[in-house]
Backbone as CSV, one residue per row, in Angstrom:
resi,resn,N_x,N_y,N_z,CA_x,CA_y,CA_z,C_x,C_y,C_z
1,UNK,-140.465,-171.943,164.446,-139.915,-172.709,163.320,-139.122,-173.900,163.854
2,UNK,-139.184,-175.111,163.342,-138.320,-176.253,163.814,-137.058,-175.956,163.429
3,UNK,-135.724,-176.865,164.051,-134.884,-176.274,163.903,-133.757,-176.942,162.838
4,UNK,-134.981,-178.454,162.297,-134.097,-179.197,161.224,-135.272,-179.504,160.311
5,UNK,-134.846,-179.243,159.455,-135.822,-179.940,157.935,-134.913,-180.777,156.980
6,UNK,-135.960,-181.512,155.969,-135.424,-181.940,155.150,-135.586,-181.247,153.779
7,UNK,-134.881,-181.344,152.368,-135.271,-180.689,151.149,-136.087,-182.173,150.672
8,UNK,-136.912,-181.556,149.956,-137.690,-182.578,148.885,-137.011,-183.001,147.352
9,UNK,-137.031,-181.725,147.202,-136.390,-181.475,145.694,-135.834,-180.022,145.448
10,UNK,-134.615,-180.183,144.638,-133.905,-178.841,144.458,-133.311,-178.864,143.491
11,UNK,-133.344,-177.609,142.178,-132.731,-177.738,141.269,-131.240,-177.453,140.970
12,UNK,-130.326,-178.716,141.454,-129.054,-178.632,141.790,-128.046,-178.172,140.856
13,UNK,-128.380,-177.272,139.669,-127.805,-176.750,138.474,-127.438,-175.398,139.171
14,UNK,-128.112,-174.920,140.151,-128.323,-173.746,140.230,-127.742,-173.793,142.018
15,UNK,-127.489,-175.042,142.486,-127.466,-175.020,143.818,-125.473,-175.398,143.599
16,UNK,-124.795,-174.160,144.152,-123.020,-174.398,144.151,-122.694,-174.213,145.922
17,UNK,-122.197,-175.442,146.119,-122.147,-175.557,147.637,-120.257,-175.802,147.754
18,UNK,-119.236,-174.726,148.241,-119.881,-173.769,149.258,-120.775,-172.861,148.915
19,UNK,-121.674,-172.072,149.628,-122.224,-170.721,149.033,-122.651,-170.309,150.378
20,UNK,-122.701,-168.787,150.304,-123.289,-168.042,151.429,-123.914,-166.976,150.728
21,UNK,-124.703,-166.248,151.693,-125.240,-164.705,151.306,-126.305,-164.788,152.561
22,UNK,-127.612,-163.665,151.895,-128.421,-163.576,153.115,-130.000,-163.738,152.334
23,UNK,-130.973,-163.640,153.320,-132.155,-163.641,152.912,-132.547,-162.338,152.898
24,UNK,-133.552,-162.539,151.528,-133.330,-161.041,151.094,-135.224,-160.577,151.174
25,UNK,-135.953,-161.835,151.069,-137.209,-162.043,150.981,-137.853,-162.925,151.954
26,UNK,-138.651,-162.287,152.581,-138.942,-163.567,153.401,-140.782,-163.700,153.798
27,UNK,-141.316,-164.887,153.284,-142.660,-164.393,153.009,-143.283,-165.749,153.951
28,UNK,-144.614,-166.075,154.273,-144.947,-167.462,154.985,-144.894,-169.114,154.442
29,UNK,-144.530,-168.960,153.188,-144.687,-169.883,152.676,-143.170,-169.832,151.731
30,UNK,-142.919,-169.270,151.681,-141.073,-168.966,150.985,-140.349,-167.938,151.446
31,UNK,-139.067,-168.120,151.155,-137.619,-167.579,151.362,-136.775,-167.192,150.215
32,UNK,-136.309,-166.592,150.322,-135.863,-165.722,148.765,-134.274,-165.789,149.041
33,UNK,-133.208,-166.485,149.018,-131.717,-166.048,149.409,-130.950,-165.187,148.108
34,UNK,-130.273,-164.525,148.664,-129.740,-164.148,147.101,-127.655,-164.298,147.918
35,UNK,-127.362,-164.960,146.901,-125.708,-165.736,146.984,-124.918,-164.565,146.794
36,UNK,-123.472,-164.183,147.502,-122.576,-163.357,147.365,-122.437,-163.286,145.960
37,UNK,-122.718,-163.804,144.627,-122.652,-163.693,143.550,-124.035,-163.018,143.076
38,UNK,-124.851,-163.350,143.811,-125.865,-162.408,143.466,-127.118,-163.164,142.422
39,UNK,-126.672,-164.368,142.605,-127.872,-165.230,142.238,-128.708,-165.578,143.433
40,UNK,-129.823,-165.850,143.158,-130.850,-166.435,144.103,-131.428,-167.711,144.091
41,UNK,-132.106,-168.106,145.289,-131.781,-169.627,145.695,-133.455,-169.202,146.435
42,UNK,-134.643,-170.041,145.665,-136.253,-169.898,145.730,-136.410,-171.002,147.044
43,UNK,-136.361,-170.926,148.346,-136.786,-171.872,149.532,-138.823,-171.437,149.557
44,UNK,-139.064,-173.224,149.318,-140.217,-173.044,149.246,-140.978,-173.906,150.430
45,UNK,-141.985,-174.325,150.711,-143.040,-174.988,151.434,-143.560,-176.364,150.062
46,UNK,-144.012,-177.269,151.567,-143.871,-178.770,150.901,-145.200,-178.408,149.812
47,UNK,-146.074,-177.335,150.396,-147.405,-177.877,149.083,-146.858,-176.475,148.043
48,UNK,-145.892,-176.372,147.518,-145.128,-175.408,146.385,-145.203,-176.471,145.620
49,UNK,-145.213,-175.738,144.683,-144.886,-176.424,142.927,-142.918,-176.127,142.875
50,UNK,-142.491,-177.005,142.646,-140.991,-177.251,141.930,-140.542,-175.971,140.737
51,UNK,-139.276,-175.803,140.517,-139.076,-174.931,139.371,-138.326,-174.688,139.514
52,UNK,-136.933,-173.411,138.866,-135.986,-173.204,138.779,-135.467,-172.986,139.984
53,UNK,-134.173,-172.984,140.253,-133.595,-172.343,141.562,-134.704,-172.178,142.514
54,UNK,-135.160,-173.300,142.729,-135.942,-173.737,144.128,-135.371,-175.043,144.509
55,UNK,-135.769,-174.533,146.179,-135.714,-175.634,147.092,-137.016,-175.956,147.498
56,UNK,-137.614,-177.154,147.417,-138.720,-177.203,148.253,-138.308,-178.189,149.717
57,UNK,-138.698,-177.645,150.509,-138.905,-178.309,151.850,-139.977,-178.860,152.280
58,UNK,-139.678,-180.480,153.026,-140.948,-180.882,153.587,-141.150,-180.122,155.205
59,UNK,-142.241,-179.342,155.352,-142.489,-178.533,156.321,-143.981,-178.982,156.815
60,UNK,-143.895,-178.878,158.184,-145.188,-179.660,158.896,-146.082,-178.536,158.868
61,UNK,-147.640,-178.897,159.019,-148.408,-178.150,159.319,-148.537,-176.327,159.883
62,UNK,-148.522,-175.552,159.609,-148.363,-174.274,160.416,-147.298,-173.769,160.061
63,UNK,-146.556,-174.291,159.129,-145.188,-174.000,159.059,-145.138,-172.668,158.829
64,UNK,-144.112,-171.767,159.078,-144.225,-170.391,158.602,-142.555,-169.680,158.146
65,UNK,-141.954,-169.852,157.253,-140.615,-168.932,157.599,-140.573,-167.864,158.318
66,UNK,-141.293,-167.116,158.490,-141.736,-165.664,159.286,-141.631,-166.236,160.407
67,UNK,-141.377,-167.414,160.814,-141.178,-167.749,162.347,-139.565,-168.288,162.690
68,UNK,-138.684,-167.007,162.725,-137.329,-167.505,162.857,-136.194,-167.086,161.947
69,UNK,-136.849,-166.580,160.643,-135.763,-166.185,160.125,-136.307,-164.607,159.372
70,UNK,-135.386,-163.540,159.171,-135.919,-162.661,158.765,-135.058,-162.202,157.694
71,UNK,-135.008,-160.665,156.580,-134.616,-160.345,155.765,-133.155,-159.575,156.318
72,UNK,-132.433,-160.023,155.688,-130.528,-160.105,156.351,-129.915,-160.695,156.754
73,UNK,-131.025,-161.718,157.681,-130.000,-163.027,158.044,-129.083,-164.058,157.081
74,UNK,-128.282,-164.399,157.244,-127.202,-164.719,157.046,-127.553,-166.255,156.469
75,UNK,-127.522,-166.907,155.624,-127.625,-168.145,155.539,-126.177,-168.696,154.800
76,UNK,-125.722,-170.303,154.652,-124.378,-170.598,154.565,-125.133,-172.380,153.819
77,UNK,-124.103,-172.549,152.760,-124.408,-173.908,152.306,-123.096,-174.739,152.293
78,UNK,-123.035,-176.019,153.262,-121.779,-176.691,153.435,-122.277,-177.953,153.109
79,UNK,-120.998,-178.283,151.894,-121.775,-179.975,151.874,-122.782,-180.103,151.784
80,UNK,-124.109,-181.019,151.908,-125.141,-181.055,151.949,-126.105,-180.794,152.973
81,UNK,-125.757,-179.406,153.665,-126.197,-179.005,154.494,-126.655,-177.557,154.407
82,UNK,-127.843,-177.184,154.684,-127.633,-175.661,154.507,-128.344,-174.852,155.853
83,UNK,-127.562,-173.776,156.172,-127.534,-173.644,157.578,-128.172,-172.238,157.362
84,UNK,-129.471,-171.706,157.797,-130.106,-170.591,157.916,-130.678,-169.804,159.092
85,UNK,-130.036,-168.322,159.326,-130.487,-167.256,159.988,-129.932,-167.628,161.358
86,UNK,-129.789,-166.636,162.266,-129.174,-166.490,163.519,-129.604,-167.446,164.904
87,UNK,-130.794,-167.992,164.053,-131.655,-169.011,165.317,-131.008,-171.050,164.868
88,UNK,-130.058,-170.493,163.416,-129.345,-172.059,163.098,-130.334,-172.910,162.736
89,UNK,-131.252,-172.336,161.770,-132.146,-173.672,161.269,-131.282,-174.372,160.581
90,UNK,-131.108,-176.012,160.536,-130.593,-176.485,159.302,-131.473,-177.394,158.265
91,UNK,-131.238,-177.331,156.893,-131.448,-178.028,156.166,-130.979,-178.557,155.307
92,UNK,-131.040,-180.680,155.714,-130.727,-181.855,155.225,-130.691,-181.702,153.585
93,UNK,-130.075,-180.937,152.698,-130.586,-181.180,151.641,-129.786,-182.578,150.696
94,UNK,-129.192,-183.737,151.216,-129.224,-184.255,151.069,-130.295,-185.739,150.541
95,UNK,-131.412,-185.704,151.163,-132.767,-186.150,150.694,-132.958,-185.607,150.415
96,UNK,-132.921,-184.551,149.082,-134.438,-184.294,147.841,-133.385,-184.650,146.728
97,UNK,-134.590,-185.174,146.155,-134.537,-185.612,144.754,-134.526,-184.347,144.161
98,UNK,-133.407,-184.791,142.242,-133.189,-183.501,141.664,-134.112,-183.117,140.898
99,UNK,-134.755,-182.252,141.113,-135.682,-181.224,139.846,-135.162,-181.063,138.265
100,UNK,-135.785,-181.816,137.335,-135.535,-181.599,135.873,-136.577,-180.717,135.423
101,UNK,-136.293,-179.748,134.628,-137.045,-179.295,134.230,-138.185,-180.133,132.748
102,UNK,-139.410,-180.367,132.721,-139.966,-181.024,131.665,-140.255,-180.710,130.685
103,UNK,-139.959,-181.041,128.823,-140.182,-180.204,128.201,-141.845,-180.140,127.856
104,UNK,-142.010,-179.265,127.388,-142.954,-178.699,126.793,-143.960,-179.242,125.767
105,UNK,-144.715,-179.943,125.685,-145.368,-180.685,124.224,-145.648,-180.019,123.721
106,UNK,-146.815,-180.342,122.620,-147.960,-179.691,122.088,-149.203,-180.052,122.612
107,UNK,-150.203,-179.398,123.380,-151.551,-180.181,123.795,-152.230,-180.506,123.313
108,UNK,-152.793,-181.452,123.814,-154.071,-182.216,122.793,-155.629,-181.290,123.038
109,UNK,-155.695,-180.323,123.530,-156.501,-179.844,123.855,-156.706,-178.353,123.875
110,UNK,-157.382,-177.404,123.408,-157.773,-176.587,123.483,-157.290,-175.683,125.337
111,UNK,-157.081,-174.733,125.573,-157.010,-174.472,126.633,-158.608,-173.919,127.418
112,UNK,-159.355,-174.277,128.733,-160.241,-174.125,129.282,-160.427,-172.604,129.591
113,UNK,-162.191,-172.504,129.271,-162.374,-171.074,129.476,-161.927,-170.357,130.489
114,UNK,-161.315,-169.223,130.662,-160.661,-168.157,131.817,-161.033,-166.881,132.039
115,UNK,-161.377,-166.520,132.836,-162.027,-165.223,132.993,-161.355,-164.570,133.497
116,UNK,-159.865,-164.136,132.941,-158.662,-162.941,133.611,-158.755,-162.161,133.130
117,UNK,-157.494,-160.874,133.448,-157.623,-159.672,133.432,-156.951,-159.510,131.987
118,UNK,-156.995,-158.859,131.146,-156.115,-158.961,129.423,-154.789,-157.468,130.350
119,UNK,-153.809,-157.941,130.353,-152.698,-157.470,130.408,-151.869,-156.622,129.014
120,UNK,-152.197,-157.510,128.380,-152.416,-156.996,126.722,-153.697,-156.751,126.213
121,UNK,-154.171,-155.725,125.970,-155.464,-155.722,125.371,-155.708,-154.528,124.435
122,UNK,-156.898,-154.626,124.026,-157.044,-153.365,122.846,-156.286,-153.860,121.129
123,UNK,-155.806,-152.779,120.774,-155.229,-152.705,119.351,-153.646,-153.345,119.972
124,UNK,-153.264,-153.041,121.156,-152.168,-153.627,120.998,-151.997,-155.239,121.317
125,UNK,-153.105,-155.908,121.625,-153.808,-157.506,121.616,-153.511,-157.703,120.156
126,UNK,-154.481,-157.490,119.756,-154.684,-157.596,118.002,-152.943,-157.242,116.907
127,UNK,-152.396,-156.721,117.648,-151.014,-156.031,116.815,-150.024,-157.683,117.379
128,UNK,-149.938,-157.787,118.613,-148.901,-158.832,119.034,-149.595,-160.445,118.695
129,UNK,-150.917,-159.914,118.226,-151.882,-161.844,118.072,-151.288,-161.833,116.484
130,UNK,-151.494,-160.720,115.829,-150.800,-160.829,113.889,-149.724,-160.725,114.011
131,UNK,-148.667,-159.648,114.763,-147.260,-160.452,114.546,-146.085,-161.523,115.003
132,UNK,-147.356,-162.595,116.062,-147.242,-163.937,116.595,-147.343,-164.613,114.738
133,UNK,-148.825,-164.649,114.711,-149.408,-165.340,113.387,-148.450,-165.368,112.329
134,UNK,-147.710,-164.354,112.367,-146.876,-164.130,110.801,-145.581,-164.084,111.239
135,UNK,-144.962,-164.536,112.285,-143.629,-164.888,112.840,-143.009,-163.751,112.799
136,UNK,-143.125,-162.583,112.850,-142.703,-161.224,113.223,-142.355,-160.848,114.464
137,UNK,-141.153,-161.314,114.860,-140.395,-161.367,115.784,-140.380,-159.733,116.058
138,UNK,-139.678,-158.671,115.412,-139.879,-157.354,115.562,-141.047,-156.388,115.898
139,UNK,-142.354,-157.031,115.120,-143.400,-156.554,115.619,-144.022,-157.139,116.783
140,UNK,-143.148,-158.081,117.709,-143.846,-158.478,118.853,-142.935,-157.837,120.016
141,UNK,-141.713,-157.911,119.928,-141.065,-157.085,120.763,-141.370,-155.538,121.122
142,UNK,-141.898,-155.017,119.879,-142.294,-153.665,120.211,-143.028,-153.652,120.926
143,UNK,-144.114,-154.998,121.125,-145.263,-154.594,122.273,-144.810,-155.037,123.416
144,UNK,-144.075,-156.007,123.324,-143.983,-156.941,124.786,-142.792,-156.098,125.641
145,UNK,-142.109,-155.271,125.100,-140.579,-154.959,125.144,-141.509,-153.687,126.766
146,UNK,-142.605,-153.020,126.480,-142.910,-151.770,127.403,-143.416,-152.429,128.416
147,UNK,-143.990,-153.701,128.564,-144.488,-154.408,129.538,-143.988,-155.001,130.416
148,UNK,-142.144,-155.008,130.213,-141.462,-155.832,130.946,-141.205,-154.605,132.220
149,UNK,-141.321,-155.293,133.241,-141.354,-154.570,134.730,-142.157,-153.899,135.357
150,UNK,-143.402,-153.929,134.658,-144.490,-153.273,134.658,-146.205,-153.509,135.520
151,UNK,-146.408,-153.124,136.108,-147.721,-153.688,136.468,-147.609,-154.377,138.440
152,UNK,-148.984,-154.521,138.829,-148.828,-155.467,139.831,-147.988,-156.882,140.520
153,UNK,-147.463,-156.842,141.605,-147.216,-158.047,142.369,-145.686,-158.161,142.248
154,UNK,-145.633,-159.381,143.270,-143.661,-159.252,142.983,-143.314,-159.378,142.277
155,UNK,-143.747,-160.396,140.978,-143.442,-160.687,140.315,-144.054,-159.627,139.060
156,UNK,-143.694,-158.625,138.735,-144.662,-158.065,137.731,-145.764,-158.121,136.679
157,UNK,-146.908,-157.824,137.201,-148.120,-158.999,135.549,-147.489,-158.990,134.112
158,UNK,-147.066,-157.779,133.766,-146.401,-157.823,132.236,-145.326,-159.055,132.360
159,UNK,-143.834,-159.641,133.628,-143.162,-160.224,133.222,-143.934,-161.579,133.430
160,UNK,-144.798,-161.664,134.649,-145.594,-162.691,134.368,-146.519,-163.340,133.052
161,UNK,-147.456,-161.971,132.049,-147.624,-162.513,130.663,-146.623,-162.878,129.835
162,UNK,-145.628,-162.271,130.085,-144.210,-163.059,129.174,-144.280,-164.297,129.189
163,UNK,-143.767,-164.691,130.807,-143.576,-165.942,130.839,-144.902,-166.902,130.419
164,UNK,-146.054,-166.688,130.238,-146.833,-167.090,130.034,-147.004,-167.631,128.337
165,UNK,-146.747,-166.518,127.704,-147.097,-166.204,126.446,-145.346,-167.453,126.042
166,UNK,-144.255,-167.070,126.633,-143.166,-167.800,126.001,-143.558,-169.450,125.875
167,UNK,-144.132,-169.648,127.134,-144.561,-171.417,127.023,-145.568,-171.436,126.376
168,UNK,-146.503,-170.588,126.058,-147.730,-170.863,125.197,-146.813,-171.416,123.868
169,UNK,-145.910,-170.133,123.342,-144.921,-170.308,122.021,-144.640,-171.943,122.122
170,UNK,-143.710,-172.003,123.276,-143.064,-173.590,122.861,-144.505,-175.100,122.816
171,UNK,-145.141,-174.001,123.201,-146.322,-175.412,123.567,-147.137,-175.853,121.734
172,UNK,-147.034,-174.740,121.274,-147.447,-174.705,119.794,-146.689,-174.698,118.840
173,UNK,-145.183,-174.919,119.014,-143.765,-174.459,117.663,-144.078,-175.625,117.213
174,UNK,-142.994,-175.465,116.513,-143.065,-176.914,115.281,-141.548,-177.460,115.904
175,UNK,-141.257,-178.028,115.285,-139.366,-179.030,115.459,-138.513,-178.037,114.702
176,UNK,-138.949,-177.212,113.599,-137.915,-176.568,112.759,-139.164,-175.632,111.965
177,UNK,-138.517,-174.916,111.396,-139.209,-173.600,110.557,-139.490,-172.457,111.303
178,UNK,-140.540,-171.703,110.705,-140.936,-170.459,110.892,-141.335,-170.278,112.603
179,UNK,-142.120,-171.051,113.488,-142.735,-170.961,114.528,-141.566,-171.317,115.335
180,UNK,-140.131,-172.325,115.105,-139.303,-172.036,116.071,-138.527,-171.152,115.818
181,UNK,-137.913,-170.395,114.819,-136.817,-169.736,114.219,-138.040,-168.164,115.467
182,UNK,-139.344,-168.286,115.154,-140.174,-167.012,115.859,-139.578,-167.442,117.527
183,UNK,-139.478,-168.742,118.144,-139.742,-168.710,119.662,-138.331,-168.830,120.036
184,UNK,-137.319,-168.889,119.133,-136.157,-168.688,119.505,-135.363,-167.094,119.621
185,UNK,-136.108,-166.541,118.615,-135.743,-164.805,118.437,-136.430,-163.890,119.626
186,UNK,-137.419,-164.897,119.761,-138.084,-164.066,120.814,-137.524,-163.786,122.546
187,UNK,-136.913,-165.739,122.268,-136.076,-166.161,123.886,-134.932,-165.397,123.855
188,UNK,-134.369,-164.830,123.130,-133.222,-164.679,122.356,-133.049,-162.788,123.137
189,UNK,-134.229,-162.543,122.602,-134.413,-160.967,122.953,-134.391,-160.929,124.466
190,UNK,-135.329,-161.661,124.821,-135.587,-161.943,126.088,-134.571,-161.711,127.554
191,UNK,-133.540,-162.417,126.799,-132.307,-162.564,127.567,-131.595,-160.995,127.799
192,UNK,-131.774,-160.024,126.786,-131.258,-159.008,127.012,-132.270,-157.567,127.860
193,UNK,-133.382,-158.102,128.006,-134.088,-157.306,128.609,-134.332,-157.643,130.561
194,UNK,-133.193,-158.716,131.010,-133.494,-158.596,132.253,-133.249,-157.980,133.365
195,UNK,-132.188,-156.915,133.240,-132.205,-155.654,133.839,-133.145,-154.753,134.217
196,UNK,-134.021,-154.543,133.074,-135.359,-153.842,133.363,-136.109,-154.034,134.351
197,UNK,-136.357,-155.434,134.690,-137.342,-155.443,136.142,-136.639,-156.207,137.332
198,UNK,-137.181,-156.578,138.404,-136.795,-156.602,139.439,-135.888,-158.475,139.649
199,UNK,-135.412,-158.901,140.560,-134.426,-160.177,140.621,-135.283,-161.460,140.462
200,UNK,-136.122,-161.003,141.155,-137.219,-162.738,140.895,-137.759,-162.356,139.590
201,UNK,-138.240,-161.649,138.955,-139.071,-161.417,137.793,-137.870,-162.046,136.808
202,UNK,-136.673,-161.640,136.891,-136.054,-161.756,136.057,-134.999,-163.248,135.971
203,UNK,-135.309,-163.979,137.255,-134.929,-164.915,137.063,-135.805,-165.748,136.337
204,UNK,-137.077,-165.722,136.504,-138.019,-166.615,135.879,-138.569,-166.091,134.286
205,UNK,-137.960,-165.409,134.306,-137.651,-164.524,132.283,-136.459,-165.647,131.995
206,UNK,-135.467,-165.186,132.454,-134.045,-165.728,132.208,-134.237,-167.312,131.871
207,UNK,-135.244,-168.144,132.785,-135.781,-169.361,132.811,-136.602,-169.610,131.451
208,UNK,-137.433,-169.134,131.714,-138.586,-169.146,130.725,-137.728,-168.803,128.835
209,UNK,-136.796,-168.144,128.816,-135.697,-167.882,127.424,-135.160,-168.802,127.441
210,UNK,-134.804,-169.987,127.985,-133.951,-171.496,128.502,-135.204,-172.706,128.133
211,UNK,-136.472,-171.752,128.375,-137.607,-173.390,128.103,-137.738,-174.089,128.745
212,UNK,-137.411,-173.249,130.433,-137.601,-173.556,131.400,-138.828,-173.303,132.599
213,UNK,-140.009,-173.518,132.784,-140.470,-173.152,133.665,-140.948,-173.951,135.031
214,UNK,-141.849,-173.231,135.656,-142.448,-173.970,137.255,-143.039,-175.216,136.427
215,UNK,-143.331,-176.092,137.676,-143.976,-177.077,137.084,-145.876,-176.856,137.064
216,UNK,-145.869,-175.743,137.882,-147.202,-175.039,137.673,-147.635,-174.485,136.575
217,UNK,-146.350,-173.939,135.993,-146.804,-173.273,134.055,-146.673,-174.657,134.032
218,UNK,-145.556,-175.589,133.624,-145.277,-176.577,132.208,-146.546,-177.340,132.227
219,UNK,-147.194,-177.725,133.247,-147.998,-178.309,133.096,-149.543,-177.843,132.692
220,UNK,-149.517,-176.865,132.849,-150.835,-175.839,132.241,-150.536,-175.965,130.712
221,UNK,-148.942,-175.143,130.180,-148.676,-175.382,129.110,-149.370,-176.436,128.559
222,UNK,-148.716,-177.830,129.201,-148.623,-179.339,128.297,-150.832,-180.065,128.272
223,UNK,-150.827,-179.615,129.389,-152.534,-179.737,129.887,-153.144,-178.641,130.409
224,UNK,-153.762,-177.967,128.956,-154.527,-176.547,129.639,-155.574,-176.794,130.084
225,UNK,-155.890,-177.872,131.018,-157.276,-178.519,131.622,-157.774,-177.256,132.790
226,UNK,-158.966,-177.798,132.930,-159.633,-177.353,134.239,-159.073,-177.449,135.756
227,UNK,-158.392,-178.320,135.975,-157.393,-178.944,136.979,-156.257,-177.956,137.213
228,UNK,-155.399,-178.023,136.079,-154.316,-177.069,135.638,-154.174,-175.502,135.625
229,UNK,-155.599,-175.351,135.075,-155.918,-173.765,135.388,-156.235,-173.216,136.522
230,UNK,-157.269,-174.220,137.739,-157.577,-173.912,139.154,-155.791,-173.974,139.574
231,UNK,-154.958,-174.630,139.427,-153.773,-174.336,140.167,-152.737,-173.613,139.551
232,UNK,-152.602,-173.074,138.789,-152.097,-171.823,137.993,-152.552,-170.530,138.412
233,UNK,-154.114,-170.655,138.566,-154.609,-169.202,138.959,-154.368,-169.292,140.448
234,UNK,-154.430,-170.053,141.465,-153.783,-169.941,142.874,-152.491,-169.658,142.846
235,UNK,-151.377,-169.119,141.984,-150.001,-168.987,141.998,-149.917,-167.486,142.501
236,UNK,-150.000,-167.195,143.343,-149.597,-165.489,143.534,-150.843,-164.891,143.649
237,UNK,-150.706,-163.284,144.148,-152.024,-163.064,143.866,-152.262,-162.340,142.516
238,UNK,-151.764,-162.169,141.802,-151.824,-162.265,140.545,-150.953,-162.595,139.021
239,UNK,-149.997,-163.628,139.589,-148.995,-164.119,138.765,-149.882,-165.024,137.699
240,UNK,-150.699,-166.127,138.776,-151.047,-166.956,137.650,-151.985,-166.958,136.440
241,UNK,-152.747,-165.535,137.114,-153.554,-164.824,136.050,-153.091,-164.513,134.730
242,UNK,-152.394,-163.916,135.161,-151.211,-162.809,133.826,-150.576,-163.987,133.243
243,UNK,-150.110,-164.860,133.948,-149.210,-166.913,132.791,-150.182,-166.924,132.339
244,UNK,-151.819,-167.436,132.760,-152.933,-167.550,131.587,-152.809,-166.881,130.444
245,UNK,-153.158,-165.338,130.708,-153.716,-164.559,129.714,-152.314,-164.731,128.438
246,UNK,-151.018,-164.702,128.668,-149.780,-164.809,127.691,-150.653,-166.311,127.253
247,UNK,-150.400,-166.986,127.937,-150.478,-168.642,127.224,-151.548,-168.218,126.098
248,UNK,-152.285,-167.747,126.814,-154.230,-167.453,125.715,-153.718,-167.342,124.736
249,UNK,-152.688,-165.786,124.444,-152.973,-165.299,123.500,-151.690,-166.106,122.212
250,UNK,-150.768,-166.585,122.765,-149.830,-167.558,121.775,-150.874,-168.367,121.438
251,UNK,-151.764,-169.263,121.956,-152.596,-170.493,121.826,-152.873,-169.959,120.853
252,UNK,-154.158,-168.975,120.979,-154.929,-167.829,119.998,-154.434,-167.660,118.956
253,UNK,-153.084,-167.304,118.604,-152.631,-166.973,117.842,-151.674,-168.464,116.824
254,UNK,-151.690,-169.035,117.512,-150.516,-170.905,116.771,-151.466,-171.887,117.235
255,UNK,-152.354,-172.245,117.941,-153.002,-173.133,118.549,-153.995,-173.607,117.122
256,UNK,-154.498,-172.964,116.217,-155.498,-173.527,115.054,-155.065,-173.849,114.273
257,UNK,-153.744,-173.761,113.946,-153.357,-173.114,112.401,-152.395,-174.196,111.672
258,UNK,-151.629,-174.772,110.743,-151.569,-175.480,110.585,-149.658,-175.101,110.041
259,UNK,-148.505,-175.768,110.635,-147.500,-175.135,109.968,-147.212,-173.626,109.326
């Protein structure tokens, strides 16, 4: 691992310098810190997509975190400097530009055919697609509420269709009435169920109830193109699947229909 980098972009809402803690995750392409407060701080690789409580770093060819820093080491943020693991990598985060999160439109487009796995499926598809349709905030929690923490990958597929299905919501609400009064009750619930699953799952819940996501969802959200979907479904090995199938089924369900 080199022993100085620069940040690209970092979402400095979430970045409080002093801060220390350790790395808690440590994978080839990201770093997971979690802060003596017990928030976490997403260190990513230059070809990462942007998003909440991430750092992205410009990192050369081969780059690997697995080369130099491991899970416990110690990392420390001074000034615009942030100093990681026992071998003293530092990083300049002074050069990156700040990460805004973008809102959400409505698309001009239909979302492109997908051939994923239904995370929701059966009678309980059909139960959460009618009480989307009819703004039944209660009858959607009952389904979505057993799915949270549930399923494959770090990120769990059920909290991954959440987040999926929540930006589908904002991608189709209206400015006022029934479809936001539905995507606000829903963010709303949201917020109290993040205990249930694990720290990254639940930061990007916590995000996603804020109308916040990666720039890998917002932009699927805003352009459910062919483009958008090949790099959504490369997100994890099965995160970006499970964001599809949620987005599908909000689309499915607010995407035709008229107020």
């Amino acid at each position: 691992m080199p022993r100085y980098l620069r940040a690209l972009r970092l979402d400095r809402e979430h970045m409080v310098a002093p801060d220390s803690g350790l790395a808690v995750r440590v994978f080839g392409r990201a770093a997971h810190l979690r802060s003596t407060d017990g928030s976490l701080i997403f260190l990513t690789a230059g070809d990462l997509a942007d998003g909440p409580q991430a750092v992205r770093l410009e990192t050369p060819d081969g780059f690997s975190f697995r080369n130099g820093l491991r899970a416990g080491d110690p990392y420390a943020i001074r000034g615009n400097r942030l100093r990681l693991g026992r071998e003293g990598l530092k990083v300049d985060l002074s050069t990156a530009a700040e990460w805004r999160p973008g809102e959400i439109t409505r698309p001009a487009l239909a979302p492109a055919a997908a051939q994923v796995p239904e995370i929701v499926s059966g009678a309980e598809r059909q139960d959460l697609c009618r009480a989307t349709r009819d703004g039944n905030p209660i009858g959607a929690v009952s389904i979505l509420g057993p799915h949270i923490g549930r399923g494959p990958g770090l990120t769990p597929a059920g909290d991954d269709f959440i987040v999926g299905y929540v930006a589908g919501l904002h991608a189709h609400r209206e400015a006022a009435g029934r479809r936001r009064n539905f995507t606000e009750a829903i963010s709303a619930w949201l917020t109290t169920q993040l205990a249930r699953t694990n720290d990254v799952a639940a930061a990007y819940l916590e995000a996603a109830a804020r109308g916040i996501f990666t720039d890998t969802v917002r932009n699927y959200a805003v352009r459910p193109d062919e483009r958008n979907l090949r790099r959504l479904l490369g997100f994890g090995d099965s995160s970006g699947a499970a964001v599809v199938d949620g987005y599908g089924l909000a689309a499915q369900s607010w995407g035709r229909q008229q107020g």
